[in-house]
N, C-alpha and C positions, 0 to 999 in steps of 0.2 A: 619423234620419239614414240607417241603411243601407237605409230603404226607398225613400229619395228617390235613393241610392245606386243599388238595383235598379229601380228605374222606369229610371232614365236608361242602364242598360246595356241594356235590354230596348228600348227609345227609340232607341238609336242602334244596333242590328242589328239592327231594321226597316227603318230606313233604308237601311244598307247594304244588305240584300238588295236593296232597290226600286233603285237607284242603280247595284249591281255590274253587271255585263254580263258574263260569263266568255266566256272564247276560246272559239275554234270547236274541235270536239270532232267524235268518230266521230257518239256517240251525241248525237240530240239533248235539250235539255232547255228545263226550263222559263225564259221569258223575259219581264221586266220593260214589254218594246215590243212584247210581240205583241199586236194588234188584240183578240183573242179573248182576252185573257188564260188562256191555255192553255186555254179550256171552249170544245170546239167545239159543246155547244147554243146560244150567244149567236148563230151566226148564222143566219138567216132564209132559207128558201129553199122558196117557195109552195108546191113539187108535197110537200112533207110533211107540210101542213094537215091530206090526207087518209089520216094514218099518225100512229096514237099510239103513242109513246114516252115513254120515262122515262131520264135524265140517269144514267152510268153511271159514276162516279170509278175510275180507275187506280192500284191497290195495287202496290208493288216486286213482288208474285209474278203478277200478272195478266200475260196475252198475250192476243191477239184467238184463235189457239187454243186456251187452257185455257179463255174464257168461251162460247165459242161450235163450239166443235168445228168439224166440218165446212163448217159455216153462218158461217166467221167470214169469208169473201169479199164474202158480203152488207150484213153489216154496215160492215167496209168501205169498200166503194162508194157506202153509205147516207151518210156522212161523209167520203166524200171524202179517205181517208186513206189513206197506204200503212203497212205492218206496222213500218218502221223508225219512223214521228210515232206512234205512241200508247206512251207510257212512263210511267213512274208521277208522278202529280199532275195532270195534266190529264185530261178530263172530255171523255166522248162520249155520242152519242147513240143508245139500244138500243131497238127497235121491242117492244114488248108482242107483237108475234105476226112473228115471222120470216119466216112463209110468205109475209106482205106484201112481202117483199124480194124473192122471189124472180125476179118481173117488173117489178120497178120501175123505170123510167126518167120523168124529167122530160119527154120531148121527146117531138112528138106521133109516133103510128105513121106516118102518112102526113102530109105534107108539100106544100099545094100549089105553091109558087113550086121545087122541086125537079123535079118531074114531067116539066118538059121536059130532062133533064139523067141522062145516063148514073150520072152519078159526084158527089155533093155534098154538101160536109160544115156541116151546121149547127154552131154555139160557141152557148151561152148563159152570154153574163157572172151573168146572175142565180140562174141554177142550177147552175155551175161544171161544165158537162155538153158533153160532142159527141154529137153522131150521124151516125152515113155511112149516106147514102140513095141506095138508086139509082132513078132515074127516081118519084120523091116516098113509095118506102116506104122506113122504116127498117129496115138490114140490121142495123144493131148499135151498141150506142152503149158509152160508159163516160163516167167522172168526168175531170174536166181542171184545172185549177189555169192561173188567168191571170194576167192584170198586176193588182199591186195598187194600191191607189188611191196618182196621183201618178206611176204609170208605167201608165197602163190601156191593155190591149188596144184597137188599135183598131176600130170599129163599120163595118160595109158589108158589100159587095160586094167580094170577090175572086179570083182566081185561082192556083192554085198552078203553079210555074213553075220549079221547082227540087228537087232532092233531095240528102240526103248522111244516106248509110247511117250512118256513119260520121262524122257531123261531131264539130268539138271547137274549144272555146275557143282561142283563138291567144292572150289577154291575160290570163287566167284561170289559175292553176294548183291544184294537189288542196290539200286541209291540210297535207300532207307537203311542199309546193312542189314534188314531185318529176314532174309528169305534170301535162299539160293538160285540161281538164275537160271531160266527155265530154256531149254534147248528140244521144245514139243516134238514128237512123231519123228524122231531118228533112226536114222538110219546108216548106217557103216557100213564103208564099201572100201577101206582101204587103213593096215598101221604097220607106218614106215619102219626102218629098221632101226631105227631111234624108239619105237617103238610109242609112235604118238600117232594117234586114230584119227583118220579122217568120216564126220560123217553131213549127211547131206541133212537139213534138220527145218525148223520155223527158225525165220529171222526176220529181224527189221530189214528192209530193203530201201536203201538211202538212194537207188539211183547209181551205184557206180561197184567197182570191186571195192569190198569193207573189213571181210573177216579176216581172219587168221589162218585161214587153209580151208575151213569147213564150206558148203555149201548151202547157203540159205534161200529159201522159197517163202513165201508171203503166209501169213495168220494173223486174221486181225482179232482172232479169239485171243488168241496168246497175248496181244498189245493189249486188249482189252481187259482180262486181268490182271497183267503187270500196271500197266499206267491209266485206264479207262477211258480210256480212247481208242480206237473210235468209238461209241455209243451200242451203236448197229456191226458188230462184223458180218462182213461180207466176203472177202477176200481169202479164203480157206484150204488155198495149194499143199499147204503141208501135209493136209487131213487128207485131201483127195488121192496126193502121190503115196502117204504111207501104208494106204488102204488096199490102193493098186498092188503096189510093190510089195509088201512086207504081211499083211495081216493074213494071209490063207499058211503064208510058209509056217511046213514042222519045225517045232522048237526042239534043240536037238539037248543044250541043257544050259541053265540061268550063269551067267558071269557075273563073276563076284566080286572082281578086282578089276577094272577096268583100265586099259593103257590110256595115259595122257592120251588125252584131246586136242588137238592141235590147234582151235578157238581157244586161246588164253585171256582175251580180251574181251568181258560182256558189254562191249559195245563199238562202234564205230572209233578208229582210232580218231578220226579229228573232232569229233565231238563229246564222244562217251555216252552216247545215246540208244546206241542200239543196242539189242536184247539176243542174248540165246549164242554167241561165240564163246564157249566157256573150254576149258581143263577139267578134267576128272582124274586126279591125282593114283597110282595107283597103291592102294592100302589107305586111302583117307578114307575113315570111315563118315566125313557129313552126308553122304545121301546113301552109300551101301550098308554102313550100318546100322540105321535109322532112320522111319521114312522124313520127311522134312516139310511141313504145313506150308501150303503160299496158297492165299486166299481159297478159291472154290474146287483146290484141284491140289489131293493128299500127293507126292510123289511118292513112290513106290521104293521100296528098301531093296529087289533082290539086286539092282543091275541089269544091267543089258539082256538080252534073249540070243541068244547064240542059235542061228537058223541056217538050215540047206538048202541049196537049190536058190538061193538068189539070184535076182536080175544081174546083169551084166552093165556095169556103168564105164563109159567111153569119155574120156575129159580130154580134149581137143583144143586149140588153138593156144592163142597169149592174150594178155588182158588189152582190153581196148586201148584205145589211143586216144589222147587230151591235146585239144590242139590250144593254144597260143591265144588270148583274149585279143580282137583287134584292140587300138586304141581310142577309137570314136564307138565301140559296140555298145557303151553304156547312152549312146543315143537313140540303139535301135531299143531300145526299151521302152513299153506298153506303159 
């Protein structure tokens, strides 16, 4: 009897764990609806065929600095993660030899459909990657976090055509509800005929396709004054890409109304953690008609910058592939 007893309590908080969903939190954690269920080796992303790794489980004392010292930026970018998504219980991916990271990028060096073109930013959905090319070589690329399936980025040919240093959610506000959600160093290069804007912007970077259509690039400044973590940012792609792309273009004149945003969602759907996938309603006035205070960084009242001569952004492939947990893999674990 008490052992049919104790089966059945062991039986029903399994259940609940699978079932609960806890609120949105500073820190993220592990979740029941993530794709990946927390192991970012399940998904599939061709350019690491030719990089052998081994499957790297996250202990409460671990950080990507205590396992990797200096080397842990590489690692990383090799996952597609920023410092705040790797906490303990989920599972990454660590290259047998580091020094293979050190060059690594998915996207080819040269580029031919870019060559005729100053300024142009390749996406690949399949490898969760950019690269800004100028005239078909690449200058620099980093990791990006897209729409996840059911909201995917969409595929072509576009042009950017708008900026805001400074953008921020107008329908979105922080965990605290106190401040509206900050979507840093935007850039718009696409609004559907639904008339909902795609732009490439700072975001949390969980490791996997997250947002809502938009395209997010790493800022740990941004993380840093939303949740104060990391301590030290380092990680600064959004800064370095909007600077490239968008900060010399003439400003042709200030947007005042802005078309839905196609990030409705300020965070990761299976967690609610991540930051900067927002809507900007058109005629709401919370951020165009009044600037909006969040910590060390006034947002700006006029709206987006309407700009000529933007880069040319290329969105290519389908979102990677999750393969299938074995079911002895939670023995390969560290």
């Amino acid at each position: 009897m008490l052992r049919k007893i104790f089966f059945t309590l062991i039986s029903l908080s399994f259940v609940a764990i699978l079932v609960y969903k806890p609120a949105a939190i500073s820190e993220p954690g592990a979740s029941a609806t993530d794709a990946a269920r927390e192991d970012l080796t399940r998904i599939e992303y061709p350019s690491e065929d030719a990089i052998s790794w081994t499957p790297r489980f996250i202990r409460p004392q671990d950080t990507l600095e205590s396992m990797f010292g200096n080397d842990w930026q590489y690692v990383a970018r090799f996952n597609r993660v920023d410092r705040r998504h790797v906490y303990p219980g989920m599972t990454i991916k660590v290259p047998r030899d580091i020094e293979q990271l050190k060059n690594y990028c998915p996207l080819p060096a040269e580029y031919e459909p870019a060559k005729r073109h100053a300024k142009y930013i390749l996406v690949s959905l399949t490898e969760q990657w950019l690269g800004a090319y100028e005239y078909g070589k690449l200058m620099f690329s980093m990791p990006a976090a897209t729409g996840m399936d059911g909201h995917n980025t969409p595929t072509g040919l576009f042009q950017v055509d708008a900026r805001d240093k400074n953008h921020a959610s107008s329908l979105y506000k922080t965990e605290d509800q106190l401040e509206q959600y900050p979507m840093d160093n935007a850039i718009r290069f696409h609004i559907g005929p639904d008339n909902v804007s795609y732009w490439i912007h700072a975001r949390d970077l969980p490791g996997k396709p997250a947002s809502h259509g938009c395209i997010g690039v790493f800022d740990e400044a941004m993380q840093n004054r939303q949740y104060g973590i990391p301590a030290e940012p380092v990680l600064l792609e959004s800064e370095k890409l909007y600077k490239w792309a968008v900060a010399d273009l003439k400003q042709v004149y200030k947007e005042d109304d802005d078309p839905d945003d196609e990030d409705d969602n300020p965070g990761d759907e299976d967690d609610n953690t991540a930051v900067g996938d927002n809507n900007t309603a058109v005629g709401d006035g919370s951020v165009g008609a009044e600037a909006v205070e969040t910590g060390e960084i006034l947002y700006s009242a006029g709206g987006p910058e309407l700009v000529e001569g933007g880069p040319i952004v290329e969105v290519v492939g389908e979102n990677p592939h999750f393969k299938s947990p074995g079911f002895f893999s939670f023995l390969t674990r560290e």
